[in-house]
C-alpha positions in Angstrom: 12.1 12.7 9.7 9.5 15.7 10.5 6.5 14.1 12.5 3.9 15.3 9.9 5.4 13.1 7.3 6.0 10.0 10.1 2.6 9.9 10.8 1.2 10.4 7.6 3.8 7.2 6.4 1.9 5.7 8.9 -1.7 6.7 7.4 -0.4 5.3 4.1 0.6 2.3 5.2 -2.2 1.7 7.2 -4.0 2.0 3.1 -1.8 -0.7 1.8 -2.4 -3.0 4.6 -6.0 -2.6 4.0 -5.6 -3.4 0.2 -3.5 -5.9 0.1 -5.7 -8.5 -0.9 -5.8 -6.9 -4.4 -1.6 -7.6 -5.0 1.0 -5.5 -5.5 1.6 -2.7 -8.1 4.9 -4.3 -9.4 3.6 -5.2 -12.5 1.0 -2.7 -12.9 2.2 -0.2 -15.8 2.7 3.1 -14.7 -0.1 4.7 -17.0 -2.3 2.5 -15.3 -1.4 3.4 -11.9 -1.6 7.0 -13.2 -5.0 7.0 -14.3 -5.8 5.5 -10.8 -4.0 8.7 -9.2 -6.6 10.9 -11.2 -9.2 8.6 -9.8 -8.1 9.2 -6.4 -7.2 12.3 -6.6 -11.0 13.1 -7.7 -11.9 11.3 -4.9 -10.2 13.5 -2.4 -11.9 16.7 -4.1 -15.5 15.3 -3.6 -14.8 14.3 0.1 -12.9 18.0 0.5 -16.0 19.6 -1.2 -18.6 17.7 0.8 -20.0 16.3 -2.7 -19.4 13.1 -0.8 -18.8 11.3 2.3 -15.8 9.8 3.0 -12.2 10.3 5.5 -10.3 12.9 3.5 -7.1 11.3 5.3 -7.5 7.8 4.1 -8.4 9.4 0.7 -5.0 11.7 0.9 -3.2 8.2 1.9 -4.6 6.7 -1.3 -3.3 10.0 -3.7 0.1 9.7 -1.8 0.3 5.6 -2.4 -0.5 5.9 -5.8 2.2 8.5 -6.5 4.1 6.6 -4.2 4.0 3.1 -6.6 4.4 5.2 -9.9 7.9 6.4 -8.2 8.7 3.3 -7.3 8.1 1.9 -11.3 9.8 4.8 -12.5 12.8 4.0 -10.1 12.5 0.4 -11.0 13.4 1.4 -15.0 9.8 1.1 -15.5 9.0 4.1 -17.8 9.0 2.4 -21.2 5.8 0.3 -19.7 2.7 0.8 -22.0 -0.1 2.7 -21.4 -2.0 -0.6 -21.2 -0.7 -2.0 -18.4 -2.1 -4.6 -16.8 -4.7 -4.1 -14.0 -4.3 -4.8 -9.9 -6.4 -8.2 -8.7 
């Protein structure tokens, strides 16, 4: 494994950790968890821009984890979920 993505595995999980009072994502629908990747993801772009403050590596973490758990749905044989979905504690 290439030591940029070992360390940045690390970074993610480090994300989780610090979330995992609000429950998994394994019964989260994966338009849900997609809509929180745009949220993210917008997140990211304000820190990178300077519109806010924030760590632009724990907000890359939280793109990559949300990616992350819509892969692991979508490996799962969780595509047919609605886009309702319900939402993390």
């Amino acid at each position: 494994m290439r030591t940029e993505v070992s360390w940045f595995a690390g970074e993610m999980e480090k994300r989780l950790k610090a979330n995992d009072n609000k429950g998994g994502w394994q019964s989260c629908s994966i338009w849900w968890l997609y809509k929180r990747l745009l949220e993210e993801t917008g997140e990211l772009a304000e820190v990178l821009s300077g519109a806010r403050d924030g760590n632009s590596t724990k907000e890359a973490a939280d793109v990559a984890n949300f990616a992350m758990m819509i892969a692991d749905q979508v490996e799962k044989g969780a595509e047919g979920l609605s886009p309702e979905g319900r939402q993390m504690r």
